[in-house]
C-alpha positions in Angstrom: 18.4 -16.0 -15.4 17.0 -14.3 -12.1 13.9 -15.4 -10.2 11.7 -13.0 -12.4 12.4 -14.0 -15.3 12.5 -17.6 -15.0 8.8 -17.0 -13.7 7.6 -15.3 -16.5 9.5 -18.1 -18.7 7.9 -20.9 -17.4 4.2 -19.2 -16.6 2.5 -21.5 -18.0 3.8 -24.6 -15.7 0.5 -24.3 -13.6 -3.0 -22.9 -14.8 -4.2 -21.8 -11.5 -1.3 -19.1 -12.0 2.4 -19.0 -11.8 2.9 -20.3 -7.8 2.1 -23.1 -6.7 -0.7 -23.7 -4.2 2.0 -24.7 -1.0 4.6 -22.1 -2.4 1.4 -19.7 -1.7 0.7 -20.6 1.5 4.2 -20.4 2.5 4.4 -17.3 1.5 1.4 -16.1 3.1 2.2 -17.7 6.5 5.5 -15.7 6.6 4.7 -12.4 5.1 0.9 -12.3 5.1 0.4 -9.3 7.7 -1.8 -7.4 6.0 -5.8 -7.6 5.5 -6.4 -9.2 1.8 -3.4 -11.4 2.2 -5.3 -14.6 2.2 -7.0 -13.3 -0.9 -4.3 -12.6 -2.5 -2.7 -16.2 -2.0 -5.8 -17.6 -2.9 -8.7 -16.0 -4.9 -9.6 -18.0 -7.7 -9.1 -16.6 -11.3 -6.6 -14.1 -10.0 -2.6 -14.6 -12.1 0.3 -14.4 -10.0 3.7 -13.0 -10.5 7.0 -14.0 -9.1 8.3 -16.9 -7.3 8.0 -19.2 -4.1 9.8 -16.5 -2.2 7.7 -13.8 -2.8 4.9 -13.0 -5.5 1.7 -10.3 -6.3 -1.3 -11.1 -7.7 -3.4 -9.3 -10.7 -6.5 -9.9 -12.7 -5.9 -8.4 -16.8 -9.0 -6.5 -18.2 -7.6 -5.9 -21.7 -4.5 -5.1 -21.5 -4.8 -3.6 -18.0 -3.0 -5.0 -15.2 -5.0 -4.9 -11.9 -2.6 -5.5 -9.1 -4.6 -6.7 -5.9 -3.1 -5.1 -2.6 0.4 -5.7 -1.7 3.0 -8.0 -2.5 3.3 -11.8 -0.3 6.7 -11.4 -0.6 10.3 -9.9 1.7 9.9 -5.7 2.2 13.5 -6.1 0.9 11.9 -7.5 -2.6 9.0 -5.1 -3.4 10.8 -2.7 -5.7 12.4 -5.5 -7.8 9.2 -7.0 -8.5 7.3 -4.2 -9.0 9.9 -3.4 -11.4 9.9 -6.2 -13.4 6.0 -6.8 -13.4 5.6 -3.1 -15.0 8.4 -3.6 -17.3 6.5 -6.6 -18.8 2.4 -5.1 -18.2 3.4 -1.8 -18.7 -0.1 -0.8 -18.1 -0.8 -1.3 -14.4 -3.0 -0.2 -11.5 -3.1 -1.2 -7.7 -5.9 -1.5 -5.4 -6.3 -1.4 -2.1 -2.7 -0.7 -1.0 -0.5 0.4 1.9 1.0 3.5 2.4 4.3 2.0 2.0 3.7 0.3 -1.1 2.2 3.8 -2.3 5.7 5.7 -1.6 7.1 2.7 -4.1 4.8 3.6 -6.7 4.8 7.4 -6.7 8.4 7.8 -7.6 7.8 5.4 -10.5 5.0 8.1 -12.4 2.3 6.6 -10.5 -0.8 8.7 -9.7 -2.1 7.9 -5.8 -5.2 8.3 -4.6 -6.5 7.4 -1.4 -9.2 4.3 -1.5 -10.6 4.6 2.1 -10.1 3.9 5.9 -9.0 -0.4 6.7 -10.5 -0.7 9.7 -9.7 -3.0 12.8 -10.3 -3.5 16.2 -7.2 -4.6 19.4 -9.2 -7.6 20.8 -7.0 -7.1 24.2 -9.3 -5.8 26.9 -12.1 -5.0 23.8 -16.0 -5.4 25.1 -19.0 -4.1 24.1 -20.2 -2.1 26.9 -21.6 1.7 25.5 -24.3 3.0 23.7 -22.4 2.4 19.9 -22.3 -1.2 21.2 -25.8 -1.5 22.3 -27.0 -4.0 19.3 -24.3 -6.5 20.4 -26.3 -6.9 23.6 -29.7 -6.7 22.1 -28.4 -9.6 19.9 -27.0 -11.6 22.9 -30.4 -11.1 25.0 -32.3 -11.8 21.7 -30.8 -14.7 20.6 -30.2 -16.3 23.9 -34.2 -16.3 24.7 -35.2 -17.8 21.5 -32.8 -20.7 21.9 -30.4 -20.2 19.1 -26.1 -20.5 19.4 -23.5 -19.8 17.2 -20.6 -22.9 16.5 -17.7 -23.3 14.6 -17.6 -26.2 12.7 -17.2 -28.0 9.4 -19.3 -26.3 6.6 -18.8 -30.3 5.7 -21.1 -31.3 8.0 -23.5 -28.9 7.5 -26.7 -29.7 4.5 -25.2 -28.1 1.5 -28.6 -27.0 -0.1 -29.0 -24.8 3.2 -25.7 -23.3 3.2 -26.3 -22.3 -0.2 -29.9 -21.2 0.4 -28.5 -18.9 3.1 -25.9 -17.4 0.9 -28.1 -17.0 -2.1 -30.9 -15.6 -0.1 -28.7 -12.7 1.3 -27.5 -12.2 -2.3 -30.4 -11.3 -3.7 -31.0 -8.7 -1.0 -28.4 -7.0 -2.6 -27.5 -4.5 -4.9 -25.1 -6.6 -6.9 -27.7 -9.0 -6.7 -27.1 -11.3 -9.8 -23.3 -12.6 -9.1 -20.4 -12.3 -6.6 -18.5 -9.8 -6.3 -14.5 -10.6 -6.9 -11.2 -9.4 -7.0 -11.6 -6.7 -4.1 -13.8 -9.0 -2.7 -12.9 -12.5 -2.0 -15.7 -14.8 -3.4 -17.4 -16.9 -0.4 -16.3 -20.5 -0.6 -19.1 -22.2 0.8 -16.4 -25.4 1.8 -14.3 -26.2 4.2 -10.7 -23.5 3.7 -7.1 -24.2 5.9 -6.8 -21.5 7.9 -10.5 -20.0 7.1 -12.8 -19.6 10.5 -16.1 -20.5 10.0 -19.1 -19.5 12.4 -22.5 -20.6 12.1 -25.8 -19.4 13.8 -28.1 -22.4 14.1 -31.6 -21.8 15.5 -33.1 -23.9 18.2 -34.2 -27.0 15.6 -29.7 -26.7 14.7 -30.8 -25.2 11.5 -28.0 -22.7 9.8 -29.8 -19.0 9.6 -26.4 -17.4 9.1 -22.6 -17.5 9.2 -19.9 -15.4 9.1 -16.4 -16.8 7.6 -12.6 -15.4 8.7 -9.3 -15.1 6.8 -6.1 -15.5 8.7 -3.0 -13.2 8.7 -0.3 -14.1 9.8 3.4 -12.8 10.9 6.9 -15.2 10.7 4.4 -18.2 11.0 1.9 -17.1 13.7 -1.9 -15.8 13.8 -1.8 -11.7 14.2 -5.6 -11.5 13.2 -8.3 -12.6 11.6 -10.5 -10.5 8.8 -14.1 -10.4 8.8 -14.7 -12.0 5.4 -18.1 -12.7 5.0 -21.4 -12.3 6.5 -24.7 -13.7 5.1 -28.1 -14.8 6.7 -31.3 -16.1 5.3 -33.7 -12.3 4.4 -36.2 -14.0 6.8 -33.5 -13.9 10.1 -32.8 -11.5 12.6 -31.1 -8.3 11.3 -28.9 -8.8 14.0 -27.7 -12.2 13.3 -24.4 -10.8 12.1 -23.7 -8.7 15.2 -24.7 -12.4 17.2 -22.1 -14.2 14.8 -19.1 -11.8 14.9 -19.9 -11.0 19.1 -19.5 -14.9 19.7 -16.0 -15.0 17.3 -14.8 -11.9 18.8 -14.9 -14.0 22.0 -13.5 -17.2 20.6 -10.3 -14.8 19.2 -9.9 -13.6 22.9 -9.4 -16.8 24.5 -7.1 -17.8 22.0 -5.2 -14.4 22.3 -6.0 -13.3 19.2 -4.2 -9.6 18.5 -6.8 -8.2 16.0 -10.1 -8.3 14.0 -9.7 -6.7 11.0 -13.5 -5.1 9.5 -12.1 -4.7 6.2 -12.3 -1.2 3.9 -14.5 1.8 4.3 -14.6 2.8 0.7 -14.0 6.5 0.3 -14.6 7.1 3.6 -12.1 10.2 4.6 -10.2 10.5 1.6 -8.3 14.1 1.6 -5.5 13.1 -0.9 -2.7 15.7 0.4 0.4 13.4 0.0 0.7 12.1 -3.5 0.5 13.3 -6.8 -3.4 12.2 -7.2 -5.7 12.0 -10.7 -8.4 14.2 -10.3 -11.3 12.4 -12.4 -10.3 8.9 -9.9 -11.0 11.4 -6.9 -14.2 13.3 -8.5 -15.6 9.9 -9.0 -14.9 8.7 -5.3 -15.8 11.8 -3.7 -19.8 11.5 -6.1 -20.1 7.4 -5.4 -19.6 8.3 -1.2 -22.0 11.9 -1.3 -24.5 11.3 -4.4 -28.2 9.3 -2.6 -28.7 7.8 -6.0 -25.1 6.3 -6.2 -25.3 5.4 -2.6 -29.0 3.4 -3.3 -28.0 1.7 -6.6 -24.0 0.8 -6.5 -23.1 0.5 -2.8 -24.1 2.0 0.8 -20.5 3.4 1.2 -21.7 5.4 4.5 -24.0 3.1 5.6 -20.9 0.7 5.8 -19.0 3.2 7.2 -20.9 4.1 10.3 -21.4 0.5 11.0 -17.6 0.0 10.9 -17.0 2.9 13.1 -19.4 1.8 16.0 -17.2 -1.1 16.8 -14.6 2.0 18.4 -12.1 0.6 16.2 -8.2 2.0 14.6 -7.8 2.9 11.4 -5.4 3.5 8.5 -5.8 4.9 4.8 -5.5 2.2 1.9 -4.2 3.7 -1.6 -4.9 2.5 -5.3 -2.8 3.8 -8.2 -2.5 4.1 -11.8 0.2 4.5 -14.3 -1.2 5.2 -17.8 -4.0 7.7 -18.4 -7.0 8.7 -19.0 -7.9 7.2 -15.8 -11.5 6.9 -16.9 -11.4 3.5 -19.3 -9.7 1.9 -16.3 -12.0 3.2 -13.6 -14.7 1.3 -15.7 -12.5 -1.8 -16.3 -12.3 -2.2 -12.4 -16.1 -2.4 -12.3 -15.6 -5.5 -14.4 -12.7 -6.7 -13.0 -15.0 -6.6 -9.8 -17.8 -9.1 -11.7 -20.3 -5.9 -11.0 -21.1 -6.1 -14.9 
């Protein structure tokens, strides 16, 4: 019996999912290089598939398989995997993918369209001089005269009640105002997380106005970057706490010779869809979510996030989802729920 199949015989040996929480981390440590890798080790009420060595991780709408990124697993091992996890789904989509995982799935009578620009900046030599820059200053001067800092330290030691009144506050500033968001989103823990950096911004009393939390990647067993998570801050505070918050980490990451901060997904920011066999009604529906004001007020501020990721000067590469059994429609809508949007 190979690895595969002895994990889907045994799947139900742990209800978390089929790996083990230090089999996860393992994995993550040595092959967890790429943006949502700590999400995909660790997201709660996400199923994983595979082994210790190497494993992916899905959420099932119906009978729809929603894989999240790549694999945590050997280059070497993708195509065997993804073999035998379609074999046994059959009906199967991926979100939020690289390009090389893309190539994988095109071959195999996937449609690929592009998701929109990952974002990150080189913290080597990065500052924050120019005019794109200019509310990282404001924020320093700003914050500086009123008395306020930003530490890292123990959400444990923190008073619950006003971590959560922070992180409920900013929720309901938002459109998705009634739960988090999951799945392409990592839910916020509001606890202490191995691995997990967590800033605060404490006013001049030590009271928590905002945080910002951090997910690791790593390489072979070392830190190559950190991903900016999570922001939140009280709907009274600052607008600029957040720029405060992630200015102060940025320069925490540079002493420690940090390589990267990752700013996460521009959604269907440049998408052009030239390389791969794409479905048509997945890009029509991109293309009116990113132009249409309405969609843009009422589901998500997809250029507002955009030009705000942009500002920091950053690099960027495209991220893919695709899909193997039409209409793409029914599964479009099933990734809004697999999301926790409805």
């Amino acid at each position: 019996m190979n690895y595969f199949s002895k994990a889907v015989a045994t799947r139900d040996f742990a209800s978390e999912g089929y790996i083990f929480e230090p089999a996860r981390r393992a994995a993550l440590e040595r092959h967890g290089d790429f943006a949502l890798a700590y999400s995909v080790a660790f997201q709660p009420g996400l199923l994983r598939f595979g082994d210790g060595d190497g494993f992916l991780s899905y959420h099932m709408v119906g009978r729809t398989a929603f894989v999240l990124a790549d694999p945590l697993a050997p280059r070497d091992r993708w195509e065997a995997l993804v073999n035998a996890f379609v074999a046994e789904k059959r009906d199967v989509t991926f979100w939020q993918i690289s390009h090389a995982m893309a190539e994988l799935l095109s071959p195999r009578g996937f449609t690929v369209n592009e998701l929109g620009l990952e974002s990150w900046i080189e913290l080597d030599g990065y500052d924050f001089a120019g005019p794109k820059r200019r509310s990282f200053r404001t924020a320093e001067n700003r914050f500086s005269r009123t008395g306020h800092r930003v530490e890292e330290i123990p959400i444990s030691t923190l008073d619950p009640a006003r971590i959560d009144a922070i992180s409920r506050g900013w929720r309901r500033t938002r459109t998705t105002k009634r739960r988090e968001l999951s799945f392409l989103v990592r839910p916020v823990v509001l606890g202490d997380e191995p691995g997990v950096r967590k800033f605060f911004l404490l006013d001049a009393e030590d009271r928590p106005v905002a945080f910002a939390f951090f997910d690791p990647l790593y390489e072979d067993g070392r830190i190559v970057g950190y991903l900016s998570a999570t922001r939140r801050w009280l709907p009274e505070a600052d607008p600029l706490s957040a720029h405060f918050l992630v200015r102060r980490a940025i320069e925490a990451f540079q002493r420690e010779g940090v390589p990267r901060l990752y700013l996460g997904i521009m959604p269907f920011h440049r998408i052009e869809d030239k390389e791969f066999t794409k479905d048509w009604l997945t890009r029509r529906a991109f293309r009116f979510i990113y132009t249409n004001g309405i969609a843009q007020r009422l589901v998500y501020p997809t250029q507002t996030l955009a030009k705000h990721k942009e500002s920091y000067g950053g690099k960027s590469r495209q991220t893919y989802c695709a899909m193997n059994t039409p209409p793409s429609l029914p599964r479009l809508l099933k990734l809004v729920r697999a999301c926790g949007v409805v």
